[in-house]
N, C-alpha and C positions, 0 to 999 in steps of 0.2 A: 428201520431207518438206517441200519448201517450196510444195507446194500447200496447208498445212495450216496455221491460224493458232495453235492451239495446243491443250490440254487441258480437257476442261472436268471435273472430280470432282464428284459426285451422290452426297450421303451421303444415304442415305435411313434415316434415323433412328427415327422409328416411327408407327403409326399410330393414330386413336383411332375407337373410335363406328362399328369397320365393320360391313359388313352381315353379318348370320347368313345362310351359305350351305345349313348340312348339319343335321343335327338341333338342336343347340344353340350352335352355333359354325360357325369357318371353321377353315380352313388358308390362311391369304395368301402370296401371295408379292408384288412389286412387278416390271412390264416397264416401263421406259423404253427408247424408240423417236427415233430422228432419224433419216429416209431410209432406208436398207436396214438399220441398224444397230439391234438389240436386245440388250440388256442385260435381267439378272434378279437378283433377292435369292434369299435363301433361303426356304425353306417355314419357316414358323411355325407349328407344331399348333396345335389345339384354342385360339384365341386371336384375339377381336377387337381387341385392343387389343395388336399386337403390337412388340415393339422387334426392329427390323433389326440398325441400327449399320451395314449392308452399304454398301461403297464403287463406286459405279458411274463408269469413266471412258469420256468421249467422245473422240474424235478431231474437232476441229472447224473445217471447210475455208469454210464458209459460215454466219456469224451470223443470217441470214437462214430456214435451215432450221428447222424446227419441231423442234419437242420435246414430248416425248409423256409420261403416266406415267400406266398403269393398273396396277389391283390385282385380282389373281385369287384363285379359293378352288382349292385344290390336290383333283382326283378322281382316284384311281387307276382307273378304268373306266369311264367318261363324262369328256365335255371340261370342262375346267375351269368354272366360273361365274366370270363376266366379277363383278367387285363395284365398279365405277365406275373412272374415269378423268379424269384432270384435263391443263392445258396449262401446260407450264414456261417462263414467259415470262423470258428473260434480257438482253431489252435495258434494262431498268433496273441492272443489275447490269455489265453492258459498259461501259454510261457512265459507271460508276463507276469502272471498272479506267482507263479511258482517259483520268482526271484528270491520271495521273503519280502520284499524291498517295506521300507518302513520310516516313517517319517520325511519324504520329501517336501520341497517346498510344492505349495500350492498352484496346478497349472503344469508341474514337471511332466516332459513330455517322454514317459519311458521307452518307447518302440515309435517307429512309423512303419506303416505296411502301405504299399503302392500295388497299383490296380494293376492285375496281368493277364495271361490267359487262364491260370486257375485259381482264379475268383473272380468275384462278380461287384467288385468295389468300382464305384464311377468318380470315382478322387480317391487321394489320398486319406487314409483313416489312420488314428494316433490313440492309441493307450496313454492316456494321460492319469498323473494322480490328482485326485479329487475329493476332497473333504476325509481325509485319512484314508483313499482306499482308487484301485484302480480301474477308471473302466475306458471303454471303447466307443466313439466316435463311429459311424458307416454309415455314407451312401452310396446305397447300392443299386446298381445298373439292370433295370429289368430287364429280363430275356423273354423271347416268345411271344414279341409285342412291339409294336412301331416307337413305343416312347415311354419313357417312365421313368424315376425315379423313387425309391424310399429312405429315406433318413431315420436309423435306429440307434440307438443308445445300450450298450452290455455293463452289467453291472454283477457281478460275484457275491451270492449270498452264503458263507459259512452259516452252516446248522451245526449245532449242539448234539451229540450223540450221531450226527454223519462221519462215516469215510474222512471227509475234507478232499482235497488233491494233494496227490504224492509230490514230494520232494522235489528240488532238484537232480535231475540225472535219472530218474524211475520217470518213464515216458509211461501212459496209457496209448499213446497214438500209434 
């Protein structure tokens, strides 16, 4: 366990504007990827604009490792249709955990990160504090695809006996 610096939770919330894979629709699902590590939502029938709500958590040993998150269309007899893929950039979000910050009012909005050419943010996204603790707003801009959207939620889990994240001014990135 103390290889590991802590939890990272991937609400993946829902998606808008995806691509029609099958006649008139998709069945999506969502894969998020870190290193040999894949995570899945559930299928959503007949639904381009689907609400997940599914909770994905990481094991996170290195901040440095990529983070991954495409959307497939679910076929029972051919391979799935790839429907775009985006990158989950979380060193805005690390720097935020790493303030210490502690007790603010509810809804405080501690950072904003705006959409550029390196990342894949399709609005503006905000670290906010929320119920005693910080997480992150994203929707992100599918690539590799005529249309798309995903809406996910970051949330930082400390474990007991992990790592944690280093300090302020001790960068892993």
């Amino acid at each position: 366990m103390e290889h590991f610096l802590g939890l990272l939770r991937i609400r993946v919330l829902r998606g808008s504007n995806l691509a029609v894979r099958d006649t008139r629709s998709s069945d999506p699902f969502v894969v998020v990827t870190m290193g040999d590590t894949s995570l899945k939502t559930r299928v959503v029938k007949n639904n381009c604009n689907p609400e997940w709500n599914d909770e994905l958590t990481l094991s996170i040993a290195d901040l440095r490792t990529p983070i991954g998150l495409s959307v497939y269309d679910k076929d029972t007899v051919t391979d799935h249709d790839k429907m775009g893929d985006a990158a989950i950039d979380i060193e805005p979000y690390i720097e935020c955990l790493k303030m210490g910050l502690e007790s603010l009012p509810e809804g405080c909005v501690v950072k904003r990160v705006y959409p550029s050419r390196t990342n894949d943010l399709a609005d503006e996204s905000q670290c906010v504090w929320n119920k005693g603790k910080i997480i992150q707003n994203m929707h992100l801009r599918l690539k590799n695809v005529e249309c798309g959207e995903v809406e996910i939620q970051l949330e930082w889990i400390d474990v007991p006996g992990s790592k944690g994240l280093p300090k302020e001014g001790m960068s892993h990135f």
